[in-house]
Rosetta silent file (secondary structure, phi, psi, omega in degrees, C-alpha in Angstrom):
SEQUENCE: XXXXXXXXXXXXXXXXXXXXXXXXXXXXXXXXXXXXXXXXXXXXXXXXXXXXXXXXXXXXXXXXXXXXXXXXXXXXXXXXXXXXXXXXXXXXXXXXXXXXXXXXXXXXXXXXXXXXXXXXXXXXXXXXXXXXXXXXXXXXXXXXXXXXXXXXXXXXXXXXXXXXXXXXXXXXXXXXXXXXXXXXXXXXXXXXXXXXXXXX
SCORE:     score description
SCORE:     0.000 S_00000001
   1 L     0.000  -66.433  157.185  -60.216   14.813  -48.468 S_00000001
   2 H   -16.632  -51.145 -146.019  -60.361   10.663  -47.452 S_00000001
   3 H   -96.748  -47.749  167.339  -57.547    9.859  -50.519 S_00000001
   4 H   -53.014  -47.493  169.772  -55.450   13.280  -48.439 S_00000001
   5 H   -66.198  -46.004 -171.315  -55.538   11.918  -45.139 S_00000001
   6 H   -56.686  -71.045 -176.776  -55.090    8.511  -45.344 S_00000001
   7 H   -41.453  -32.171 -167.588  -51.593    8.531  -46.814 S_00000001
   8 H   -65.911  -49.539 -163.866  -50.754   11.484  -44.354 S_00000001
   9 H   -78.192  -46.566 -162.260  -51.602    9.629  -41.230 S_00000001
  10 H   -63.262  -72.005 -122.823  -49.371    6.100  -42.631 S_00000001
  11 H   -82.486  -27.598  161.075  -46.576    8.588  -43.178 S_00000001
  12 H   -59.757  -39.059  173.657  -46.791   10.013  -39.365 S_00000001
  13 H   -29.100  -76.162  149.415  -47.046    6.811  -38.466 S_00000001
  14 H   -30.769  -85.115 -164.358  -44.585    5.556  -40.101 S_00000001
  15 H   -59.432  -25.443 -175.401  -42.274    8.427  -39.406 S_00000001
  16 L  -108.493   10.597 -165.137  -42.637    8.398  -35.823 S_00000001
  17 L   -87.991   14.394  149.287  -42.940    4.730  -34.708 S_00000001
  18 L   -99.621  -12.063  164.765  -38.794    4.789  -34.060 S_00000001
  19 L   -72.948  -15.654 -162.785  -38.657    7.697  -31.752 S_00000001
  20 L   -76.546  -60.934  168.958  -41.684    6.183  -29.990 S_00000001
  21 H   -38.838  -59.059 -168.878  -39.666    2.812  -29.945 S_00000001
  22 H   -78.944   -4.745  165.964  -36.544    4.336  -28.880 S_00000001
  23 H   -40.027  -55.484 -162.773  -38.344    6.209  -25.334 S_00000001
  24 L   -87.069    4.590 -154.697  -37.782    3.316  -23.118 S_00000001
  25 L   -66.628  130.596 -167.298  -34.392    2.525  -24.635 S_00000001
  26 L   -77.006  166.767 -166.004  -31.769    2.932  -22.213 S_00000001
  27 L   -81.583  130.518  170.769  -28.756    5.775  -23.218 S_00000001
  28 L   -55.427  133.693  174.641  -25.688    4.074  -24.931 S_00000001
  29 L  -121.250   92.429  156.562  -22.737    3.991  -22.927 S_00000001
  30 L   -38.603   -9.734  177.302  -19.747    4.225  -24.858 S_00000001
  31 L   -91.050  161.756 -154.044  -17.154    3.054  -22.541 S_00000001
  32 L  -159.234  -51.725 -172.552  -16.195   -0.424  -22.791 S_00000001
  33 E   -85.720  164.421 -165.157  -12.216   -0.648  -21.311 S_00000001
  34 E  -155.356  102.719 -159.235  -11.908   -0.607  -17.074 S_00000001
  35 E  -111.917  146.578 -169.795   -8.459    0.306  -15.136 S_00000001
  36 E  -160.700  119.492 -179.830   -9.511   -0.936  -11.425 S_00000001
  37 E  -114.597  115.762 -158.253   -6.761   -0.252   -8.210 S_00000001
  38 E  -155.133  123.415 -152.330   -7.847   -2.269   -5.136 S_00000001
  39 E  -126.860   97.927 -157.613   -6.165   -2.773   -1.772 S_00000001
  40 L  -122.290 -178.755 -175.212   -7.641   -5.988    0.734 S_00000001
  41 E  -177.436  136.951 -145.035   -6.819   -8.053    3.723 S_00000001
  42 E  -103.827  112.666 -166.520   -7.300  -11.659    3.940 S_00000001
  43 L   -73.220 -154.322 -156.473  -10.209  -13.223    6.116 S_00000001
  44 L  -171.564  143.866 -159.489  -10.119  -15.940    8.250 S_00000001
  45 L    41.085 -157.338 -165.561  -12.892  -19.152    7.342 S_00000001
  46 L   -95.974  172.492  156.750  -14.773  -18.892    4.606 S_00000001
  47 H     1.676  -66.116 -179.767  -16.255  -16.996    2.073 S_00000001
  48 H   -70.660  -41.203  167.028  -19.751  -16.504    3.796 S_00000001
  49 H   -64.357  -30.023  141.584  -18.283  -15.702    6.875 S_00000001
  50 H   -21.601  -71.019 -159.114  -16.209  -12.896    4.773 S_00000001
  51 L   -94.415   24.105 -166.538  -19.412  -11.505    4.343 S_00000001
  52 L  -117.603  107.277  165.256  -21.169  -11.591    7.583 S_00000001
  53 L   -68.417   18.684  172.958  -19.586   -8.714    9.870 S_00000001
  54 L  -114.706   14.134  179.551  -20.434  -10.173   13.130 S_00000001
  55 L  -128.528   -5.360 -167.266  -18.244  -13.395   12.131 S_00000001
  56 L   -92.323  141.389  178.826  -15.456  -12.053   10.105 S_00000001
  57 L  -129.209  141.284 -176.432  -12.226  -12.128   11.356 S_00000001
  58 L   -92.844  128.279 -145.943   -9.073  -10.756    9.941 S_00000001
  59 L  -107.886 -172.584  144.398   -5.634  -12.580    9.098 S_00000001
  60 L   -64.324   61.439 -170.570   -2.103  -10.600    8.976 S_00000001
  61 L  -157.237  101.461  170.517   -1.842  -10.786    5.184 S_00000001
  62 E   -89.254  170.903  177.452   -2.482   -7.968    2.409 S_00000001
  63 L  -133.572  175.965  145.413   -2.966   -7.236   -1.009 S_00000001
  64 L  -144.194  113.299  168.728   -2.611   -4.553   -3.680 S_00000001
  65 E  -131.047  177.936 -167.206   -3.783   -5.307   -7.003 S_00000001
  66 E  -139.342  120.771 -168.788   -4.160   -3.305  -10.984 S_00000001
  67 E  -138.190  157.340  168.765   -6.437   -4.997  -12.965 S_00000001
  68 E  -132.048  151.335 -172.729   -8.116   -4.134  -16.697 S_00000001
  69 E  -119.051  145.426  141.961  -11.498   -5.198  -17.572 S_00000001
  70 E  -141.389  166.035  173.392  -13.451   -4.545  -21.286 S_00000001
  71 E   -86.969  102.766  169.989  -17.144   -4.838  -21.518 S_00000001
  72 E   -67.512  -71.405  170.420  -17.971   -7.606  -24.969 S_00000001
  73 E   -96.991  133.997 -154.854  -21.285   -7.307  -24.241 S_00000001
  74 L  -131.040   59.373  178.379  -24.277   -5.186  -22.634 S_00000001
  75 L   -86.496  168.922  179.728  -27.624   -7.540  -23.747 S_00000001
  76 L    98.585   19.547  171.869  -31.181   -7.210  -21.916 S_00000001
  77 L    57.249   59.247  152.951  -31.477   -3.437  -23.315 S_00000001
  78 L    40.099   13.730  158.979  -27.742   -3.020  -21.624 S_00000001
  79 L   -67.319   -9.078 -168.392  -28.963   -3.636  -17.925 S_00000001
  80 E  -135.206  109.113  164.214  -26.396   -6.688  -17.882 S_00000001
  81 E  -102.112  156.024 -157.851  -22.755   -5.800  -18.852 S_00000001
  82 E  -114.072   92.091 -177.724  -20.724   -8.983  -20.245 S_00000001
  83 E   -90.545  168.544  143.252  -16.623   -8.859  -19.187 S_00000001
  84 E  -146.918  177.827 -172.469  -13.374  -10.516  -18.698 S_00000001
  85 E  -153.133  159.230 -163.108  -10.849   -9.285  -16.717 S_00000001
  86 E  -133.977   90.179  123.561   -6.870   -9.742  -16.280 S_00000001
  87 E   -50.665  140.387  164.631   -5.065   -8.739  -12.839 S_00000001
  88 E  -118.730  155.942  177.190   -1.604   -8.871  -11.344 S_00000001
  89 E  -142.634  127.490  170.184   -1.795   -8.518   -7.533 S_00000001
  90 E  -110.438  149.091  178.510    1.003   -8.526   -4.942 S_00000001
  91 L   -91.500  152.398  155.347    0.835   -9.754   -1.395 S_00000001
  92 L  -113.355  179.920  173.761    2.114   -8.684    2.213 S_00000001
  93 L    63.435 -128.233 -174.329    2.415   -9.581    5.350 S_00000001
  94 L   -38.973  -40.951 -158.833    2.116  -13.537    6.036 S_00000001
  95 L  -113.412  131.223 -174.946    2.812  -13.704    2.371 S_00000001
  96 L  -140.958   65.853  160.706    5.088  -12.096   -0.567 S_00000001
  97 L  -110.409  170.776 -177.642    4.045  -13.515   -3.935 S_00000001
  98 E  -113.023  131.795  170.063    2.842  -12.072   -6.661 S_00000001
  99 E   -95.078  154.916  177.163   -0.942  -13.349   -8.234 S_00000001
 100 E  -125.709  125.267  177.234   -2.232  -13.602  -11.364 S_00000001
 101 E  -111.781  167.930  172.262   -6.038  -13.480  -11.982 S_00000001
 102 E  -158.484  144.976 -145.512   -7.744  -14.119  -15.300 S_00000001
 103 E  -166.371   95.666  175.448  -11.826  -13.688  -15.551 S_00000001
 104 E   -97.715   -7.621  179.460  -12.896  -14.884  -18.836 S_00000001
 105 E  -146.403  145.380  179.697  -16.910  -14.415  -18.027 S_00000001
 106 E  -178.468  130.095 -176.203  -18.327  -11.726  -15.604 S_00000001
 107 E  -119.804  162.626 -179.048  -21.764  -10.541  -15.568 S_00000001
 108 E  -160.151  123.904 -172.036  -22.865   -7.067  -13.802 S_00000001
 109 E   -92.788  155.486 -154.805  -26.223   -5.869  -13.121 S_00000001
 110 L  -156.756   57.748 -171.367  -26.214   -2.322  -13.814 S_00000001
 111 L  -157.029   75.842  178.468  -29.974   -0.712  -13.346 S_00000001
 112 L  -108.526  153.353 -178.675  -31.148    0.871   -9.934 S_00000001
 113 L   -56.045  -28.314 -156.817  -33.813    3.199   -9.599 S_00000001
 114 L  -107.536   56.494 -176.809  -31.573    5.944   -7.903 S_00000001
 115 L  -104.122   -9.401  162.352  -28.772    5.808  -10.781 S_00000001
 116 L   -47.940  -31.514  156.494  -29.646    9.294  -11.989 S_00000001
 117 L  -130.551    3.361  162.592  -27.687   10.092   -9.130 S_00000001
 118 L  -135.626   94.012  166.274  -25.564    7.266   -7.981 S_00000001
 119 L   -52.223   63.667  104.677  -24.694    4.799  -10.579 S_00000001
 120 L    38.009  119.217  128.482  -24.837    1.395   -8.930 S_00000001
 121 E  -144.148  159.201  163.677  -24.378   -2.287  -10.325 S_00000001
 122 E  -105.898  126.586 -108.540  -23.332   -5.412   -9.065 S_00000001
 123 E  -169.565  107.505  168.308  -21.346   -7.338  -10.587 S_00000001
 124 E  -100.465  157.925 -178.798  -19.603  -11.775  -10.211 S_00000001
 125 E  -155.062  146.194  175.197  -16.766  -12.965  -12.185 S_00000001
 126 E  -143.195  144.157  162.343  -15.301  -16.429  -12.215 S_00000001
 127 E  -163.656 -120.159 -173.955  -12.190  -17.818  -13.498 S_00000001
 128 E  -137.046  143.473  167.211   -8.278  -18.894  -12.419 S_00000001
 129 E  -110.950  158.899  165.041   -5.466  -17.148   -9.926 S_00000001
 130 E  -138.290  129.467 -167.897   -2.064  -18.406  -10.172 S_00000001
 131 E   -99.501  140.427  146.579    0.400  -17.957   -7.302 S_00000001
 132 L   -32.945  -54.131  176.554    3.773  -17.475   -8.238 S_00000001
 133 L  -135.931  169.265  178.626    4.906  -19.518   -5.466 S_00000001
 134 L   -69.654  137.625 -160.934    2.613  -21.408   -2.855 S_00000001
 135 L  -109.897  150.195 -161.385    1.526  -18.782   -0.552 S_00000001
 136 L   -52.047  -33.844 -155.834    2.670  -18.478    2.672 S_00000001
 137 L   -95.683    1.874 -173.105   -0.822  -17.334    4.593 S_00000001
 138 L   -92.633  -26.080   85.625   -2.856  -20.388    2.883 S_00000001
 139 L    33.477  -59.451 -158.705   -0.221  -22.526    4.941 S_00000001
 140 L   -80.699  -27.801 -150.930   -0.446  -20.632    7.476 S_00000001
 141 L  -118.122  -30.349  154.975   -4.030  -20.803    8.235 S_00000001
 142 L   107.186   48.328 -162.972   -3.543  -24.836    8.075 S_00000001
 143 L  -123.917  132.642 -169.681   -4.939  -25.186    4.462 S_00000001
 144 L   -81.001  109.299 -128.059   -2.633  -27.210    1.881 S_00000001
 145 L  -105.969  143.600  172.621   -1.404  -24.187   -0.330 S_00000001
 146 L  -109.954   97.996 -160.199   -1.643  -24.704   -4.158 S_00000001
 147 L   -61.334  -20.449 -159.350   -0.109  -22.481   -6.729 S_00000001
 148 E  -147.371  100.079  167.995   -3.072  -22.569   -9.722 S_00000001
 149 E  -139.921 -178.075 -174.328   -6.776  -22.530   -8.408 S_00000001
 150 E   -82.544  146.559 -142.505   -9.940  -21.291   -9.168 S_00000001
 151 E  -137.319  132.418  173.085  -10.504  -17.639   -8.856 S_00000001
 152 E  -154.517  156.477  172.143  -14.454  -15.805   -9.005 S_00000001
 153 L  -129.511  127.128  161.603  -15.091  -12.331   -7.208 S_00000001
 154 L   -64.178  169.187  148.081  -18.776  -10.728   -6.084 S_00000001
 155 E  -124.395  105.475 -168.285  -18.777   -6.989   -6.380 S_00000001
 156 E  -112.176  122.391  169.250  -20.703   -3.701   -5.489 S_00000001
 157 E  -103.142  133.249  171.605  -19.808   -0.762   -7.721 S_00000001
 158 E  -163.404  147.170 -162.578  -21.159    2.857   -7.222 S_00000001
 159 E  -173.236 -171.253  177.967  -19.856    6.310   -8.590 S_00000001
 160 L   -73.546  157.358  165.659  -21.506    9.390  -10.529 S_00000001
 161 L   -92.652   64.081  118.443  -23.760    8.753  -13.438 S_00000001
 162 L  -109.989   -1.249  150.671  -21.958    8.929  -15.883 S_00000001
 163 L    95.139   32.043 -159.195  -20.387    6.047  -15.132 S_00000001
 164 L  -110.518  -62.459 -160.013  -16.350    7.316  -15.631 S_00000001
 165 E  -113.956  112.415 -174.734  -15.412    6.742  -12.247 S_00000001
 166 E  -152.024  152.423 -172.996  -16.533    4.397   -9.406 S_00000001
 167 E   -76.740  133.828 -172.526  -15.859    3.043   -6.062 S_00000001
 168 E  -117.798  157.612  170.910  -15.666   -0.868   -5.393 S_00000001
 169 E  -159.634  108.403 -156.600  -16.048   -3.526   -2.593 S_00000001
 170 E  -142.437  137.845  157.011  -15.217   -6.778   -3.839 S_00000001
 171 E   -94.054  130.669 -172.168  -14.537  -10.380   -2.320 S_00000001
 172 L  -105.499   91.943  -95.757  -11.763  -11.547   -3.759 S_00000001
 173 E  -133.220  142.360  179.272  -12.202  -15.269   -3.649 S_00000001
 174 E  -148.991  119.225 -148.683   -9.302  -18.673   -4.304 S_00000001
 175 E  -158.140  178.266  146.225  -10.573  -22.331   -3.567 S_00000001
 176 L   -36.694  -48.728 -163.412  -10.323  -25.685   -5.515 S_00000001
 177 L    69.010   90.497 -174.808  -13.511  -25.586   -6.857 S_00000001
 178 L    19.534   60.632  164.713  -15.095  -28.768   -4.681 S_00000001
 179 L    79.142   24.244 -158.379  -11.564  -30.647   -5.060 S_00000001
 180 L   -82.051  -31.947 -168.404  -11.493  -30.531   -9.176 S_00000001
 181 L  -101.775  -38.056 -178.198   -7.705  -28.339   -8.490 S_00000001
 182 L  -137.843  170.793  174.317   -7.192  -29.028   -4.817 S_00000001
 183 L   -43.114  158.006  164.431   -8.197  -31.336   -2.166 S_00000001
 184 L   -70.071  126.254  146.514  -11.723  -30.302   -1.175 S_00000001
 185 L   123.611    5.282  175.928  -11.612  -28.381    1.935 S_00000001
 186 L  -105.461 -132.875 -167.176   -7.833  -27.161    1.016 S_00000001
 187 L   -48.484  123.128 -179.936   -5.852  -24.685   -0.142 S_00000001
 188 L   176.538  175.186  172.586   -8.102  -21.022   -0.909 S_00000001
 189 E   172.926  171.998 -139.336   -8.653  -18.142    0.822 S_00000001
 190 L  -135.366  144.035 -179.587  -10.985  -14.887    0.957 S_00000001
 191 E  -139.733   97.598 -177.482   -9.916  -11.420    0.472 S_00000001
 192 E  -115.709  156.948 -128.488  -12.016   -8.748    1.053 S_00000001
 193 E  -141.726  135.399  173.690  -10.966   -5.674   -0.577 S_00000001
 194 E  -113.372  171.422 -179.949  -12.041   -1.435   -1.794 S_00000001
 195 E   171.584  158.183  173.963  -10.655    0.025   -4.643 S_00000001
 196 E  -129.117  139.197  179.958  -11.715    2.674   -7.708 S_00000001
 197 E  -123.669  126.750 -154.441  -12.013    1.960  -11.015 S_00000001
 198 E  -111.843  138.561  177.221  -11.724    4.305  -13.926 S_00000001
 199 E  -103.796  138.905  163.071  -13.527    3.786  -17.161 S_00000001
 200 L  -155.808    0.000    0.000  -12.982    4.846  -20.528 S_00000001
């Protein structure tokens, strides 16, 4: 009976220590590419004040931009997806050029308690914009306007869970980087901006 069991229980063992493993494992999410349509209006100071609503003030200058995204990587048991991202964006108002973004690193935390029914993450990106021409509302605003600067956005994403389709609120953000592209304290400017983004 000893020489029957023993072998029995290594082979349950055995047989069951990868579903047991695989419990916590979060569900694979096949989607990887990101089509993202986003529509903004151009802030007035800086960045932080962007984000404060009892300081933000709004300039006479718009945007519309169509951007693609892919996910390379999802490490950290896929709670952190790993991007880049490529936009063209056109301007209005004060301004009528067309931008170019490029995002070669973007990380997005992507694990809230409530995502069984709202799918959630947050989500920075940093790279370069390039203005066609020097634009008009960076000028305008009494900032020394620069055609090729540094470009990073925050984000808040949130949409059903499965994750196809989701609603955005993103700063869209264009500065010097502490003088390495422009004087320090010159040419940038703050956009903040909604938009939906479809996955597949």
């Amino acid at each position: 009976m000893r020489s029957l069991a023993t072998p029995t229980l290594i082979a349950v063992i055995v047989g069951t220590t990868p579903s047991a493993l695989a419990i916590d494992a979060p569900k694979t999410t096949p989607v990887r590419w990101g089509m993202l349509v986003y529509g903004g209006v151009l802030t007035a100071g800086d960045w932080k004040e962007a984000l404060r609503p009892d300081r933000v003030e709004f300039e006479d200058s718009q945007l519309v931009g169509v951007g693609v995204s892919y996910t390379y990587a999802r490490p950290w048991q896929q709670r952190i997806d790993l991007e880049v991202e490529g936009a063209v964006i056109k301007h209005f108002g004060l301004q009528e050029h067309v931008e170019f973004t490029a995002v070669p690193l973007a990380a997005r935390w992507r694990r809230f308690p409530w995502d069984a029914h709202l799918a959630t993450s947050l989500g920075v990106g940093g790279g370069f914009s390039y203005a066609a021409r020097p634009p008009a509302a960076e000028i305008e605003v009494g900032r020394q306007a620069e055609q090729l600067l540094f470009h990073w956005y925050i984000e808040a994403a949130a949409g059903p869970p499965e994750r196809r389709w989701e609603a955005i609120f993103r700063l869209h953000h264009r500065s010097g980087g502490f003088g390495l592209l422009a004087p320090q304290g010159g040419s940038g400017s703050d956009f903040l901006t909604l938009g939906v983004r479809r996955r597949f």
